[in-house]
C-alpha positions as CSV (number, residue, x, y, z in Angstrom):
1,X,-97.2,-19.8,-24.5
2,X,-97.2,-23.1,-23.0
3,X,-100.1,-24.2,-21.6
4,X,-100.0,-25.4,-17.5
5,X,-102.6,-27.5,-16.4
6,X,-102.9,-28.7,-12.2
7,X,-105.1,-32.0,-12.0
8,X,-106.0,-32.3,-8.6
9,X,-107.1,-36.5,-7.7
10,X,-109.1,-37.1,-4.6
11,X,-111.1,-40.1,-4.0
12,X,-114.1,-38.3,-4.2
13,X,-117.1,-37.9,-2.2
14,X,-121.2,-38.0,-2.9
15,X,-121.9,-35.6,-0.3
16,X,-122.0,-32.1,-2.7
17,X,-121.4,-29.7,0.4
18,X,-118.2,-31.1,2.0
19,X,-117.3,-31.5,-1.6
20,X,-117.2,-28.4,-1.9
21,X,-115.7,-26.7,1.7
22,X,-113.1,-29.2,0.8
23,X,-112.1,-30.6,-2.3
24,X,-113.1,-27.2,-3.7
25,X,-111.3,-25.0,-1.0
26,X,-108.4,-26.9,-2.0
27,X,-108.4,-27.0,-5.6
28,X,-109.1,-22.9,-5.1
29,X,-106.1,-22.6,-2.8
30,X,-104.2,-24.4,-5.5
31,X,-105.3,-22.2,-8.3
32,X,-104.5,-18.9,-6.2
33,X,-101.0,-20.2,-5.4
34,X,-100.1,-21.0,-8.8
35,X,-101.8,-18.4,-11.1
36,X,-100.3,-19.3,-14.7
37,X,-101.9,-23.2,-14.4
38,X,-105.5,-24.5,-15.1
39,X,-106.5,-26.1,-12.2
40,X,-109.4,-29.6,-13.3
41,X,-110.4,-32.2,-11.3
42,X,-110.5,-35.9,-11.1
43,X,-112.2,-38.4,-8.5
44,X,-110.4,-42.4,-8.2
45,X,-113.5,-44.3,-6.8
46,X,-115.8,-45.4,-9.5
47,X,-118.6,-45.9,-7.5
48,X,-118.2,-42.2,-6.1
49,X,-118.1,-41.1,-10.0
50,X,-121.4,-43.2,-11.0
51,X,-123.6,-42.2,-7.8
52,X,-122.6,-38.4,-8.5
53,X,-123.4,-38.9,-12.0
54,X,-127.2,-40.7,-11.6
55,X,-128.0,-38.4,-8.4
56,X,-126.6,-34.7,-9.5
57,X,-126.3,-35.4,-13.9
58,X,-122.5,-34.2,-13.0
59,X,-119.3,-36.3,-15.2
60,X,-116.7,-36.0,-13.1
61,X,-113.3,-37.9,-15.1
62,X,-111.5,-40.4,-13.4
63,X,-107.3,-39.7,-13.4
64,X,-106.9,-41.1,-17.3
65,X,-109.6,-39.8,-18.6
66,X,-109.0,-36.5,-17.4
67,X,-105.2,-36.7,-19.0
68,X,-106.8,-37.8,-22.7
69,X,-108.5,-34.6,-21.9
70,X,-106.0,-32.4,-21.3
71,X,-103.4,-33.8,-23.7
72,X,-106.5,-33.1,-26.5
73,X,-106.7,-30.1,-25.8
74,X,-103.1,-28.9,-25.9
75,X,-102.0,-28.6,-22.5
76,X,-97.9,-29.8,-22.4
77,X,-97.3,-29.1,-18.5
78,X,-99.5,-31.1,-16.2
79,X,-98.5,-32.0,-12.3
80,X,-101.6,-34.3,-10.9
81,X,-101.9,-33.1,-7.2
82,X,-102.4,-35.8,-5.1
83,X,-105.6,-34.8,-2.7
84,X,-105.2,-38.5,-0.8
85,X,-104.0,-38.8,3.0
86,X,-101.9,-41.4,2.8
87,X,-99.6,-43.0,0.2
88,X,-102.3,-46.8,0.0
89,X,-104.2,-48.5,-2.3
90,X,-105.8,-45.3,-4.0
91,X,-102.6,-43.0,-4.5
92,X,-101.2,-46.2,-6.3
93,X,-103.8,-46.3,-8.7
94,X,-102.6,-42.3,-9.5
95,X,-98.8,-43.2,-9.9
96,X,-100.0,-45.6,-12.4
97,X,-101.6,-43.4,-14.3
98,X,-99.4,-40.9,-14.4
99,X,-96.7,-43.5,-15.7
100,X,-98.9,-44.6,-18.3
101,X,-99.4,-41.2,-20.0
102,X,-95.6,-39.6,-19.7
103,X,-95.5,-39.6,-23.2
104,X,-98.6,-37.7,-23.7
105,X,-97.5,-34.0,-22.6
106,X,-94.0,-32.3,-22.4
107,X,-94.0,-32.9,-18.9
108,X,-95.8,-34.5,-16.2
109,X,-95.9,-35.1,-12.6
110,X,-97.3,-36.4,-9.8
111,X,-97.4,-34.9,-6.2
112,X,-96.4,-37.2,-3.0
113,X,-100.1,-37.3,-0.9
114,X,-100.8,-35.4,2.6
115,X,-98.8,-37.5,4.6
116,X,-95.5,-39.1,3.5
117,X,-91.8,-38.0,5.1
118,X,-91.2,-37.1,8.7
119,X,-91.7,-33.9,8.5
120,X,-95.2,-34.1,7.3
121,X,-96.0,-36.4,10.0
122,X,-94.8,-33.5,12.5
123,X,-96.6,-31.0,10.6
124,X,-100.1,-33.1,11.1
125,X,-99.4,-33.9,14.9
126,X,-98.6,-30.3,15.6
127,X,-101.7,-29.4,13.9
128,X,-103.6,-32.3,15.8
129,X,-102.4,-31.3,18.8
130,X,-103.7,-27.5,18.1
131,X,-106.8,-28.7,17.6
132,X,-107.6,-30.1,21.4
133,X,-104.7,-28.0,23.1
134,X,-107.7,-25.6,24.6
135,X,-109.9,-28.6,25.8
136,X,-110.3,-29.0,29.5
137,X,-109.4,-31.8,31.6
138,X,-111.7,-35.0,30.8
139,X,-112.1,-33.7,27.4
140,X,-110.6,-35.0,24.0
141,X,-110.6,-35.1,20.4
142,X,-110.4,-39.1,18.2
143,X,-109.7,-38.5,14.6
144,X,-111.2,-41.2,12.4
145,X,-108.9,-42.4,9.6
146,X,-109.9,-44.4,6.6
147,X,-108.0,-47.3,7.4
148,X,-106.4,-49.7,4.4
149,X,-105.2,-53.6,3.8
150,X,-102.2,-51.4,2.1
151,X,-98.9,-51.1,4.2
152,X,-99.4,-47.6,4.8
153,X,-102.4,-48.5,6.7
154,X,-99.2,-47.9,9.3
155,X,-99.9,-44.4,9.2
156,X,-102.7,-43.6,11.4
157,X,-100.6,-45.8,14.1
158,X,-97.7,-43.8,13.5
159,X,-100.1,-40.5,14.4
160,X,-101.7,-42.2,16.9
161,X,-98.2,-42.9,18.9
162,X,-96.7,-39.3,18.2
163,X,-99.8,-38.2,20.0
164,X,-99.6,-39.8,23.0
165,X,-99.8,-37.8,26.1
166,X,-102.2,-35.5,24.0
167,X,-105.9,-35.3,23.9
168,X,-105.6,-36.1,20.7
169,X,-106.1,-39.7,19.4
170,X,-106.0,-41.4,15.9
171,X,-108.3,-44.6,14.8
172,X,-109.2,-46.3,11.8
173,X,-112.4,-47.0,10.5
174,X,-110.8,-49.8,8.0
175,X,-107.8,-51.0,9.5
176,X,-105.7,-50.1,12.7
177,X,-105.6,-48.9,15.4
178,X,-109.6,-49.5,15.4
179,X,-112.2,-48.1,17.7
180,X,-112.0,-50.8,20.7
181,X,-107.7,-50.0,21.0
182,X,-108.8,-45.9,20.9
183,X,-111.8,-46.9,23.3
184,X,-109.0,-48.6,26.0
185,X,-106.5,-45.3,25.9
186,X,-109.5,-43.0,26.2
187,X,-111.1,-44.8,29.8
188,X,-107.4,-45.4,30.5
189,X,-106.7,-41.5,30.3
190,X,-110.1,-40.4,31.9
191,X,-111.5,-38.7,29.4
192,X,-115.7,-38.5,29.3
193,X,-116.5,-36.2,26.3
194,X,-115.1,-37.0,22.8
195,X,-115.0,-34.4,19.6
196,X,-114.8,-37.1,17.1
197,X,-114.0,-36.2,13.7
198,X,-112.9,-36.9,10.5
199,X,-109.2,-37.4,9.4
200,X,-110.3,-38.0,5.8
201,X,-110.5,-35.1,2.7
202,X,-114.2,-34.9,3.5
203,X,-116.8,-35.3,6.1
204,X,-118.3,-38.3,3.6
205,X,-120.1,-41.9,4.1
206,X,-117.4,-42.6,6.9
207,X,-118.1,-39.7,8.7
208,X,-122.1,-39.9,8.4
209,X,-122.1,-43.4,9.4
210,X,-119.4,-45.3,10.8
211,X,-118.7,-42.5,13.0
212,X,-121.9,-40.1,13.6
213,X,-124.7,-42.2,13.2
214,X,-127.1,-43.7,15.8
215,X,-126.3,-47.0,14.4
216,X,-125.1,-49.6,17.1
217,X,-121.8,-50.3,15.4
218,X,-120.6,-46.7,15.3
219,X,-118.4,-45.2,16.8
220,X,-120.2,-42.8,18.2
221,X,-123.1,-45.5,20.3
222,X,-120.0,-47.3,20.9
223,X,-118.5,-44.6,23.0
224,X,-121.8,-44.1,24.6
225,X,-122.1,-47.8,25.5
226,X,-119.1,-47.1,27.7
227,X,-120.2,-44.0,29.3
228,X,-118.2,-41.5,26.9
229,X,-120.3,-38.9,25.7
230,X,-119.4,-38.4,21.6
231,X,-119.9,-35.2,19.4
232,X,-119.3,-35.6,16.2
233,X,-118.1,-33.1,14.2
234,X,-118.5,-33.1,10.3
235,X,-115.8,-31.1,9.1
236,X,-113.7,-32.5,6.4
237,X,-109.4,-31.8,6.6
238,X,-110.1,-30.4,3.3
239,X,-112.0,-27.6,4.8
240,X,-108.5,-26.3,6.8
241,X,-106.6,-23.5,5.9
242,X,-103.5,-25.3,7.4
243,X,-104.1,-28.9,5.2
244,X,-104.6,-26.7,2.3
245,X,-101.5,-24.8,2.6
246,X,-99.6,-28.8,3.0
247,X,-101.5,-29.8,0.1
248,X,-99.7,-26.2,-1.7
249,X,-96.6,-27.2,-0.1
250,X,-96.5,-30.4,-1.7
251,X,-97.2,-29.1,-5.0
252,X,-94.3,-26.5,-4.4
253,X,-91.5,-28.9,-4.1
254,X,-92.5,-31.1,-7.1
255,X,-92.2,-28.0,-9.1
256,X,-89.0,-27.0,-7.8
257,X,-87.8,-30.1,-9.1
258,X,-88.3,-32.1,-5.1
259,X,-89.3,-35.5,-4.6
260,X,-91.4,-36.3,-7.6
261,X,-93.1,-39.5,-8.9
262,X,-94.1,-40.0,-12.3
């Protein structure tokens, strides 16, 4: 019987709860849609690997290691499920990866990440848009993205644009649109209360501090400097039924022979 094996790649996160209501949700959800393969983990940022390593004693492999792994111990199907947002600098370091061991199993593939064709972008604004259509007048919700210096740092613009005439709004933490271009189309539209939350995998460092923190550079005292009132709300994507299901999705079409890379 051939052995099946899904390796799901995030980049990680040193916070063990929304590790868990996320990353683990989703590697669960994974596991229960496809039954006959082994579903193991792998984190890209090395500094997310070390710190989880000195502060819980916990290995978790980075992307090759976890293929030397698997090819070692006899697996000869593996599809790595990208767990990343965007296709940037981190889903590039996967591809290459996955290029550099085809010749270790029978066959191996790589998942596209969360957001990549039209339709995905659709399927994220419709679920953005769920997520404040109940909020009254005045009210609003400003997803924080990672932000990157890749060219699909694009992305969260792209959201941010589809959204308009929402009370949904899209920033970056790293890149754009930033917090002083969300900050104009929020007075512009009225609004006085903000939900702010993550549009990341997890509720992580970003969340905690460049958003929720009291810190004067966050965005949080940055809304309250101009008379918005911000709640954060630590709640990973991960942790939704509906982004675990896109993340299934995705792994769905590259078995059914879809768009594929590796």
């Amino acid at each position: 019987m051939t052995k099946k094996a899904i390796l799901a790649v995030s980049f990680g996160t040193t916070y063990p709860e929304t590790r868990e209501k996320t990353i683990g949700a989703t590697e669960k959800a994974l596991g229960k849609a496809f039954p006959d393969y082994d579903v193991f983990r792998a984190f890209t940022s090395k500094i997310v690997r070390r710190r989880i390593q000195e502060k819980e004693n916990l290995t978790i492999d980075d992307p090759a290691t976890a293929l030397k792994k698997l090819a070692a111990q006899g697996y000869e199907e593996v599809v790595v499920q990208s767990l990343h947002i965007i296709p940037g600098i981190e889903y590039g370091i996967v591809k290459q990866v996955v290029a550099d061991y085809q010749d270790q199993f029978k066959l191996l593939q790589c998942t596209q990440p969360l957001l990549d064709t039209f339709e995905d972008f659709q399927q994220m604004t419709d679920f953005l848009k769920k997520q404040s259509a109940y909020l009254p007048s005045g009210k609003a919700i400003l997803w924080m993205g990672h932000g990157t210096a890749h060219s699909a740092f694009t992305t969260y613009a792209c959201l941010d644009h589809m959204l308009m005439g929402t009370k949904s709004y899209v920033g970056a933490v790293e890149s754009y649109p930033d917090i002083e271009d969300e900050l104009k189309r929020l007075e512009h539209a009225g609004i006085s209360k903000v939900f702010m939350q993550p549009l990341m995998m997890v509720a992580g460092n970003h969340a905690h501090n460049d958003m929720a923190s009291d810190e004067p550079d966050s965005w949080k005292s940055i809304l309250k400097d101009h008379g918005i009132v911000a709640h954060p709300v630590l709640k990973g994507l991960g942790e939704y039924p509906e982004i675990q299901q896109m993340f299934v999705e995705k792994l769905t079409t590259t078995l059914k022979g879809g768009e594929i890379d590796g």
